[in-house]
matplotlib code that plots the C-alpha trace (Angstrom):
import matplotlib.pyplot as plt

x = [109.6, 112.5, 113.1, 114.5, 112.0, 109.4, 111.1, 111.4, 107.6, 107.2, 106.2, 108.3, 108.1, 107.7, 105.1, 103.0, 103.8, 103.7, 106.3, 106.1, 102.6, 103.7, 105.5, 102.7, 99.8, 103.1, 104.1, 100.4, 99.6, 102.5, 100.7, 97.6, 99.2, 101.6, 98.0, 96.4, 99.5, 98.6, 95.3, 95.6, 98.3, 96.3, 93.7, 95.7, 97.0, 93.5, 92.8, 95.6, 95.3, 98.0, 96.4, 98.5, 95.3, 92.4, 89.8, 91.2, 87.8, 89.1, 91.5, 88.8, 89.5, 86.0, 87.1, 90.1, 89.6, 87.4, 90.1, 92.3, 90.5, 89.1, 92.9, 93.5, 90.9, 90.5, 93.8, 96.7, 95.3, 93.2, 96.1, 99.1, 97.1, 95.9, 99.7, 100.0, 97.4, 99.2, 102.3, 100.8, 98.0, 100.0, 102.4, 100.3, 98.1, 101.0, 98.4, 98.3, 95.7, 92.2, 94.0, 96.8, 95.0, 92.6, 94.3, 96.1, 92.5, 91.7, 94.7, 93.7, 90.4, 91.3, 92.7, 90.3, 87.4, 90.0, 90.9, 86.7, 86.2, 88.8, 87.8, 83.8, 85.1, 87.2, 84.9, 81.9, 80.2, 81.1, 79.7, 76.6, 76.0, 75.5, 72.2, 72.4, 73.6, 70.9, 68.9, 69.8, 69.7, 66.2, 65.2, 66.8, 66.4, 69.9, 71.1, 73.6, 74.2, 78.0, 79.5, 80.1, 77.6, 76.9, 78.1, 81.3, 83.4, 81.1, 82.0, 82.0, 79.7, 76.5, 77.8, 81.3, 79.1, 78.6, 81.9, 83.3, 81.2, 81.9, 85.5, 85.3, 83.6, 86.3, 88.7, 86.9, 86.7, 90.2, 92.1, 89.3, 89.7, 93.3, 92.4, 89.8, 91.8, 94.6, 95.2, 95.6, 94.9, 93.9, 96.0, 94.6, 96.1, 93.7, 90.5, 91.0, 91.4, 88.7, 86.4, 87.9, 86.6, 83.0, 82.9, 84.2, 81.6, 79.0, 79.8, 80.3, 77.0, 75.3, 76.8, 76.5, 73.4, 70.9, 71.3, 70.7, 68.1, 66.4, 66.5, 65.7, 65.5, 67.2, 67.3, 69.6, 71.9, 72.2, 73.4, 75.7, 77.3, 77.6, 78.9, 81.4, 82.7, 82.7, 84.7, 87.6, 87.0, 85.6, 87.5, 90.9, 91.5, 91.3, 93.5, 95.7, 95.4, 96.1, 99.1, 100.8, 99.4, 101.7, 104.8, 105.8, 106.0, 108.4, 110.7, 111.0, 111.4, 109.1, 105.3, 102.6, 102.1, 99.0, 96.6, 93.9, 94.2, 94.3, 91.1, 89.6, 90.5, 88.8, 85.8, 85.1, 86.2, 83.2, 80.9, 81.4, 82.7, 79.7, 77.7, 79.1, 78.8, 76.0, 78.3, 79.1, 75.6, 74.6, 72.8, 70.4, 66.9, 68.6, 66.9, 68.5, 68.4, 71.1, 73.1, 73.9, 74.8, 76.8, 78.6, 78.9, 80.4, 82.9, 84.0, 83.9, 86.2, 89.4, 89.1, 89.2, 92.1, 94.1, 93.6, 95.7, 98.3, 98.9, 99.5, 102.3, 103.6, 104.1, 105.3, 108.2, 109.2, 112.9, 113.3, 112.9, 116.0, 114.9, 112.5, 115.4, 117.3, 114.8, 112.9, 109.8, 109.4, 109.9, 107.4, 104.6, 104.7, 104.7, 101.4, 99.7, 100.6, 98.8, 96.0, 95.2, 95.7, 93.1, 90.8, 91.6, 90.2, 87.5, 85.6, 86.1, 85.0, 82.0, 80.4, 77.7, 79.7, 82.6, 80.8, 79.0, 82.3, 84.2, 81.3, 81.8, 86.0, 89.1, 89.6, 87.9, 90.2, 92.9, 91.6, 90.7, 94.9, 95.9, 94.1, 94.5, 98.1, 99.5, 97.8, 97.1, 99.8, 102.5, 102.1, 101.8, 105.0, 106.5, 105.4, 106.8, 110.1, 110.4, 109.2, 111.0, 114.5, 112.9, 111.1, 113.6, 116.6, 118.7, 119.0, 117.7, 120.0, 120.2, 119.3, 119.7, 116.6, 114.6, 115.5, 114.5, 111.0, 110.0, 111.0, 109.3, 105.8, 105.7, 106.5, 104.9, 101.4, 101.9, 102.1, 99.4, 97.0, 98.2, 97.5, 94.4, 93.1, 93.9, 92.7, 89.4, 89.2, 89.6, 86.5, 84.5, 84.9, 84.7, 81.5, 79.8, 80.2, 78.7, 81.3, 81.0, 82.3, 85.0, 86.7, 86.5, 88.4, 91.0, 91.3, 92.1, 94.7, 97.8, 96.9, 96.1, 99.7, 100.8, 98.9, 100.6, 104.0, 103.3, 102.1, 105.2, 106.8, 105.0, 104.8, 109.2, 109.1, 107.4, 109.9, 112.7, 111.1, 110.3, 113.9, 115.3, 113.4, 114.4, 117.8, 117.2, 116.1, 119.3, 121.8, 124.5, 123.9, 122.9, 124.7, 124.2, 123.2, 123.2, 119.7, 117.6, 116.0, 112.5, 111.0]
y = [60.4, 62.2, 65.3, 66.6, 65.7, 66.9, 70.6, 70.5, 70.8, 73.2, 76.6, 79.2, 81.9, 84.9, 82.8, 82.9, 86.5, 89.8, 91.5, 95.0, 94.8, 93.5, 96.8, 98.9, 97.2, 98.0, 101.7, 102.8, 100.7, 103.4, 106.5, 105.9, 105.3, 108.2, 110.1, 108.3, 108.9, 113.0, 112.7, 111.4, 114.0, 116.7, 115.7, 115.0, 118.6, 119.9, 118.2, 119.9, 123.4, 123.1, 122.9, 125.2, 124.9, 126.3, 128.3, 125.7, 125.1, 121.6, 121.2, 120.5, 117.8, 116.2, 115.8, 114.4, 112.0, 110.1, 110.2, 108.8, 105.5, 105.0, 106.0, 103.0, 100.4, 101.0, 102.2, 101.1, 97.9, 96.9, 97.7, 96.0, 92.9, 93.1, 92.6, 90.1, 88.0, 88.6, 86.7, 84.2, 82.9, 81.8, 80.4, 78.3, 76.9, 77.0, 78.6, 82.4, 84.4, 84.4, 87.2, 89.7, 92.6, 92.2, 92.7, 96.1, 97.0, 96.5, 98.2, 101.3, 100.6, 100.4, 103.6, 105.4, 104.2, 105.4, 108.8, 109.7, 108.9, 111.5, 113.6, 113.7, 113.5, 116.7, 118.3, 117.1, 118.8, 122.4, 121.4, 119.8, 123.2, 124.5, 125.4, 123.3, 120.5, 120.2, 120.5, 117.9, 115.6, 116.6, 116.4, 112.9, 111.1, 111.2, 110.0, 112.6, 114.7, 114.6, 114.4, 111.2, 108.7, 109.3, 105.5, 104.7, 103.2, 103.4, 107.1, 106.0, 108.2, 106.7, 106.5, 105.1, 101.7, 100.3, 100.3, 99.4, 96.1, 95.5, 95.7, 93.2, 91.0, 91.4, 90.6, 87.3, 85.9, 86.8, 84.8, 82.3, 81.1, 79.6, 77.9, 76.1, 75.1, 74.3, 70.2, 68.6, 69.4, 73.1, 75.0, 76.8, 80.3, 79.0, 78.7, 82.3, 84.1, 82.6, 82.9, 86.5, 87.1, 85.8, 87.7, 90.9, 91.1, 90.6, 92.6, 95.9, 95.4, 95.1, 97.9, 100.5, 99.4, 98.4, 101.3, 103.7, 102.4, 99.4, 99.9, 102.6, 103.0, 100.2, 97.4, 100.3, 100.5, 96.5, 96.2, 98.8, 97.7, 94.3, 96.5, 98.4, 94.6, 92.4, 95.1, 94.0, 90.5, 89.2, 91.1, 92.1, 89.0, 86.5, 88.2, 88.5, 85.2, 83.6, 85.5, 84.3, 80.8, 81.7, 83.1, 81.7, 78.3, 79.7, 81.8, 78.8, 76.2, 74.3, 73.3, 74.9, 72.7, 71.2, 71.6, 70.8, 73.3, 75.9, 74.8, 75.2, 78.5, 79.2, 77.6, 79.2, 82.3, 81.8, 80.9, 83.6, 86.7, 87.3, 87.3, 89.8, 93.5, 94.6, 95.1, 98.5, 99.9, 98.3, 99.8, 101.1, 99.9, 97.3, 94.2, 92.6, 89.3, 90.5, 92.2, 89.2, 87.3, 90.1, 89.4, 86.1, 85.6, 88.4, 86.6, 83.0, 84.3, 85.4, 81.3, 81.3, 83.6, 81.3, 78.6, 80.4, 81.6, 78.2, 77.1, 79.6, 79.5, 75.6, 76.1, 78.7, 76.6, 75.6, 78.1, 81.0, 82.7, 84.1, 86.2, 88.0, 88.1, 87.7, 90.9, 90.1, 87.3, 89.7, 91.8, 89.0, 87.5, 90.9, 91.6, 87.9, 89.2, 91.9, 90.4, 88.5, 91.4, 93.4, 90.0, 90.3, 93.5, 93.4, 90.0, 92.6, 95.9, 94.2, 93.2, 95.4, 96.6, 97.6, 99.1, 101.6, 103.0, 103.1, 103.4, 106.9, 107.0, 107.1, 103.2, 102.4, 104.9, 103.1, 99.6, 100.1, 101.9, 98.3, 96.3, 98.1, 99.5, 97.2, 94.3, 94.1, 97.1, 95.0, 91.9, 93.8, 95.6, 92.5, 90.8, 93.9, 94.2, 90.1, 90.3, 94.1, 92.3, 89.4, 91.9, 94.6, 91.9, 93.5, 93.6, 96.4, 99.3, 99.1, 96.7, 99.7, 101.1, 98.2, 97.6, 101.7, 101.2, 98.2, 99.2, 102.9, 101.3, 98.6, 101.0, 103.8, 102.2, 100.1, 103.1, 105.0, 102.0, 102.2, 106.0, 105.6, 102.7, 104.7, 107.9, 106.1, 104.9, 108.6, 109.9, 106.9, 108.2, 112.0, 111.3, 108.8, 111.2, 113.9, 116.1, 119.4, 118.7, 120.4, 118.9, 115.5, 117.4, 119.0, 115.7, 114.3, 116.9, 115.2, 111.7, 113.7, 114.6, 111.7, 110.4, 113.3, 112.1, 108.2, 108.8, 110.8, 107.9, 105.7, 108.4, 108.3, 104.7, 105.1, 107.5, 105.5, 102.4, 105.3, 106.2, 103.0, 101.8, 104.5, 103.9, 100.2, 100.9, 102.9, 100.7, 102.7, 102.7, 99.0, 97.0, 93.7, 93.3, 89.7, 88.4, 87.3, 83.8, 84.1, 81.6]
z = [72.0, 73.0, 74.9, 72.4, 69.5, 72.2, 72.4, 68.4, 68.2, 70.6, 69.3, 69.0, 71.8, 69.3, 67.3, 70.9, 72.4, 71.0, 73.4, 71.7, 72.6, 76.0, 76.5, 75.1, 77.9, 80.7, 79.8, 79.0, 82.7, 84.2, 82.4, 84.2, 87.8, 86.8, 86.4, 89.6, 92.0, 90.8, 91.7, 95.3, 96.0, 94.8, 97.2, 100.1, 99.6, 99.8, 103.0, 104.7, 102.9, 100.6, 98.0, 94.9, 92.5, 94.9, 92.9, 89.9, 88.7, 86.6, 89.1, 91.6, 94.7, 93.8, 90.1, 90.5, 93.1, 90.0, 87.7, 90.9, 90.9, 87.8, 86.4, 88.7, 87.8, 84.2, 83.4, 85.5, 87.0, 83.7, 81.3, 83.3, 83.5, 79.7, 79.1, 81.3, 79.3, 76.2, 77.9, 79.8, 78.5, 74.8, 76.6, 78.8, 76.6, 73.7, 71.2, 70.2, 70.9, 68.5, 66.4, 66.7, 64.9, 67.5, 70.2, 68.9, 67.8, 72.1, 73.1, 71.1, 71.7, 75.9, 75.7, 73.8, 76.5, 79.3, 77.8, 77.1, 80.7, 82.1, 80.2, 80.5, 83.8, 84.0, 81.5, 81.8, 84.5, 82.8, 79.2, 81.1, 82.7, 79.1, 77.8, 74.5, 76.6, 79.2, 76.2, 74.1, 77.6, 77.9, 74.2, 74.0, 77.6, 78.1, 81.6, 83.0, 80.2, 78.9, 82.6, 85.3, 86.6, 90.1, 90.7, 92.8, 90.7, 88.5, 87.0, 83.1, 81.2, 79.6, 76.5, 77.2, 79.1, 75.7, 73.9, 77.1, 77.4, 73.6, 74.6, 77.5, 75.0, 72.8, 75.3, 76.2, 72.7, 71.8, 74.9, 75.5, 71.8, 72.6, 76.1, 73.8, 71.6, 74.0, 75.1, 78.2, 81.9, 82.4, 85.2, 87.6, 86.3, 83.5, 85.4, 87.2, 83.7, 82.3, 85.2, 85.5, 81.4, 82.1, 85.7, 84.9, 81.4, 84.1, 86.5, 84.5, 83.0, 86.2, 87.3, 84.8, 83.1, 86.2, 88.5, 85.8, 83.7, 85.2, 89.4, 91.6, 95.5, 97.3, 94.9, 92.9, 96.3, 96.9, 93.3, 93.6, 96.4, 94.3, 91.8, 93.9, 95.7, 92.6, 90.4, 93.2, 94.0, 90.3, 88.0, 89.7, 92.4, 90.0, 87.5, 90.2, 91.4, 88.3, 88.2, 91.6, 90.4, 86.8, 87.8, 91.4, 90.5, 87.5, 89.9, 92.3, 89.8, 91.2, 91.1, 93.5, 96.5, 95.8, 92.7, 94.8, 97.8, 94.8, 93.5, 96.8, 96.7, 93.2, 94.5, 97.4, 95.8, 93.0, 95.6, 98.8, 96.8, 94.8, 98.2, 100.4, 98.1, 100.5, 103.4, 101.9, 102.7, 106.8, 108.6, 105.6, 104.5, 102.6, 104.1, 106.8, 105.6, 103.0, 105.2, 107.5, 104.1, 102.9, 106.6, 107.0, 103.4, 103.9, 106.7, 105.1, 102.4, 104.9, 105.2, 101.4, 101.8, 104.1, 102.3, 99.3, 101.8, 103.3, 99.6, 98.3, 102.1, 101.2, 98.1, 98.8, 101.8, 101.9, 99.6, 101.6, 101.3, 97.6, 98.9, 99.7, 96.6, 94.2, 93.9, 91.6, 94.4, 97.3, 95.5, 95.2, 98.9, 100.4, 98.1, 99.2, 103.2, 102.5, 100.9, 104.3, 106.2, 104.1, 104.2, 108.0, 108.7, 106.0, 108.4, 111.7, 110.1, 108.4, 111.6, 112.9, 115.9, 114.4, 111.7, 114.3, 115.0, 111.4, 108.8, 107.0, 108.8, 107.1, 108.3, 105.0, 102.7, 104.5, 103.7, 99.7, 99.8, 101.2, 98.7, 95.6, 95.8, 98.6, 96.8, 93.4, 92.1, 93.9, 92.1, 88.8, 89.9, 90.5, 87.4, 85.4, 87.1, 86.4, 82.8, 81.5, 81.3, 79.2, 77.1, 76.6, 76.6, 79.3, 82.8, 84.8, 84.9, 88.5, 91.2, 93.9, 92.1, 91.9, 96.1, 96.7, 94.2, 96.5, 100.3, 99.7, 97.5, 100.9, 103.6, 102.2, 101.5, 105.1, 106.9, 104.9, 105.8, 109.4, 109.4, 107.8, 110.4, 113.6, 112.0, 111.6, 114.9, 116.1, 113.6, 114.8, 118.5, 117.8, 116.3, 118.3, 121.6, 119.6, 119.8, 116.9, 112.9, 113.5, 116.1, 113.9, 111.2, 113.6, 114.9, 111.4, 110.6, 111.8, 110.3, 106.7, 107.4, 107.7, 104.5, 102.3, 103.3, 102.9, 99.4, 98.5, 99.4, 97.3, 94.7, 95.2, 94.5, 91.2, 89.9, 91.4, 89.0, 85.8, 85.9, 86.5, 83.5, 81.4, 81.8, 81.3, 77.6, 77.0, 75.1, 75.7, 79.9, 79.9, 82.6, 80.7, 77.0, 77.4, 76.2, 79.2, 78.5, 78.1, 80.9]

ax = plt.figure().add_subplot(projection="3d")
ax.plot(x, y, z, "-o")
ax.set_aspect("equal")
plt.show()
């Protein structure tokens, strides 16, 4: 058969993608950070006793540093990939998804679940200190009233859990249904979204549901440190895994390296990952016996790590050069050397020595800064800036823009994690020779500094990619109307 023929029966790239839904997932994903990036300024004001909104009961540190990373989880991290699903996933398996109705019934749906969480979040605590609401807690066994779970991570009221498990089941069935049907070898992008559908279900229910209802004591701890781990390694990492796996090859024009090596990593990402939650909680009556797991599979996975860098490494070589030019690129490598740095200090810091000196420190605010934003929000910054000129069929408005959005998100975050680190190391040492509280926090003044003015960069960057965008979408200020090929 022909190329041609074969092209012929190919369908047709609007018969597989949705882009205005696309653009929804991506602007609703910069809402939230929008909303995130307030948050952590807010608190790094308080720190330093510039706070504007002291005596601001809903304006509160303790509130708002919630809303910062569940804004980030559920929001900006779980709506930017959501979009990224509805693009990729039709077009590698060359089916749509299950049903489009569906999936603008879970993007209202998403948003809905987000929304009730900030605001039992913001709210809650003042409507449970109501009579009629402690009474109807009482009268009907309710959890924790109207307000936040006292879970990390885990904030969601008790009655958002449910809908929010539906919707993850939802989510499954509706982009599992065309990698059934799909022929052919599956890609590895394919096996980390599909593990990523069955993981993630999993993982939120264990979470939410066990904890409050089922376990108490330290059985409740261990499985909320699984909780806490696996929302990052079995819901997020794979999803953005399987987007490197996706989109690198495309921008190089060339296959990954080798097909096995990034099986490998799958593997012994589905095998360690799962292992190591407990290293949030040493040095508690956890048994020991899980600790040392928790340890020794924290550390196996920087290996599992390496073997993913040695792959892309491979795969971009001879064509290094476009890291420069190419942006989205730029903006995926510098994400992966990240990841290994994070992996890096996660197998020192979860060793029972180090621990004794940075458990409780800043060194650990400085590490979930570098894996979250340094990470995960620059490959989804990278995947938007490569896929916005496809989907609004234009070139950005300005490349200066896009070079200011990425050197003041990579510097910014890099020197908030540096910061962070030695500030942590300081703590560790004001502590451990028993000086007073207060010289720990005098101490820590200078670094909190420095983390205010690091996030302004960061927060700079963001606008410099709003604006840009905005003027993107302008016909009239459009530097190119020609349409972008959609590959």
């Amino acid at each position: 058969m022909s190329s041609a023929a074969t092209a012929e029966q190919l369908p047709r790239h609007e018969d597989l993608v949705d882009e205005r839904l696309v653009r929804w997932w991506f602007f609703a994903a910069l809402l939230y950070i929008a909303v995130s990036m307030t948050g952590g300024i807010i608190m790094a004001l308080q720190l330093i006793h510039w706070s504007p909104f002291n005596g601001i009961e809903l304006m509160s540190a303790g509130r708002w540093r919630m809303i910062h990373t569940n804004a980030v989880a559920y929001g900006f991290i779980a709506c930017a990939f959501l979009g990224v699903l509805e693009w990729a996933v039709p077009r590698l398996t060359l089916q749509p998804v299950m049903s489009r109705k569906l999936s603008y019934f879970i993007f209202f749906a998403w948003q809905a679940i987000v929304l009730s969480t900030a605001a039992a979040i913001i709210i809650g605590p003042t409507l449970q200190a109501q009579p009629w609401v402690a009474s109807l807690s009482e009268k009907y066994h309710l959890p924790m009233g109207l307000g936040a779970q006292g879970l990390e991570w885990g904030e969601t009221p008790f009655w958002v859990d449910p809908v929010a498990l539906f919707g993850l089941a939802l989510v499954a069935a509706n982009f599992l249904t065309p990698i059934a049907k799909s022929k052919g070898p599956t890609y590895v992008t394919l096996w980390y979204f599909m593990a990523a559908f069955v993981w993630t279900f999993l993982t939120y229910a264990m979470g939410n549901f066990l904890p409050e209802y089922a376990l108490t004591g330290t059985s409740a701890g261990a499985v909320s440190g699984l909780f806490i781990h696996d929302l990052v390694g079995l819901f997020v990492t794979p999803l953005g895994w399987g987007t490197m796996y996706y989109i690198v090859p495309i921008i190089l024009k060339k296959p990954i390296w080798s097909h096995g090596l990034s099986l490998v990593g799958f593997w012994g990402l589905a095998f360690f990952y799962p292992l190591q939650g407990i290293h949030h909680f040493l040095y508690t009556p956890i048994p020991m016996f899980l600790q040392y797991g928790a340890i020794i599979s924290t550390i196996a996975v920087e290996f599992v790590v390496a073997t993913v860098v040695i792959n892309f490494m491979a795969t971009l070589w001879g064509d290094g050069r476009q890291v420069v030019t190419n942006i989205p690129l730029r903006w995926f490598y510098c994400g992966m050397i990240f990841y290994f740095i994070t992996c890096f200090q996660c197998a020192l810091q979860v060793t029972l020595t180090f621990q004794k000196l940075i458990h409780f420190t800043d060194w650990v605010v400085g590490h979930a800064h570098l894996v979250m934003f340094g990470v995960f929000s620059m490959w989804i910054f990278g995947m938007m800036t490569y896929l916005f000129p496809r989907l609004l069929n234009r070139e950005w408005h300005s490349r200066k823009l896009c070079e200011w959005h990425f050197w003041l998100s990579a510097v910014g975050v890099f020197i908030m994690f540096l910061d962070l680190g030695l500030a942590g190391v300081f703590q560790g040492y004001y502590w451990s020779s028993l000086q007073p509280w207060d010289a720990s926090v005098n101490g820590s003044h200078p670094f909190w500094v420095t983390r205010l003015f690091a996030g302004l960069m960061i927060f700079g960057g963001f606008v410099c990619f709003v604006c840009n965008l905005y003027m993107t979408t302008r016909p009239s200020t459009a530097t190119s109307t020609v349409p972008v090929p959609a590959t």
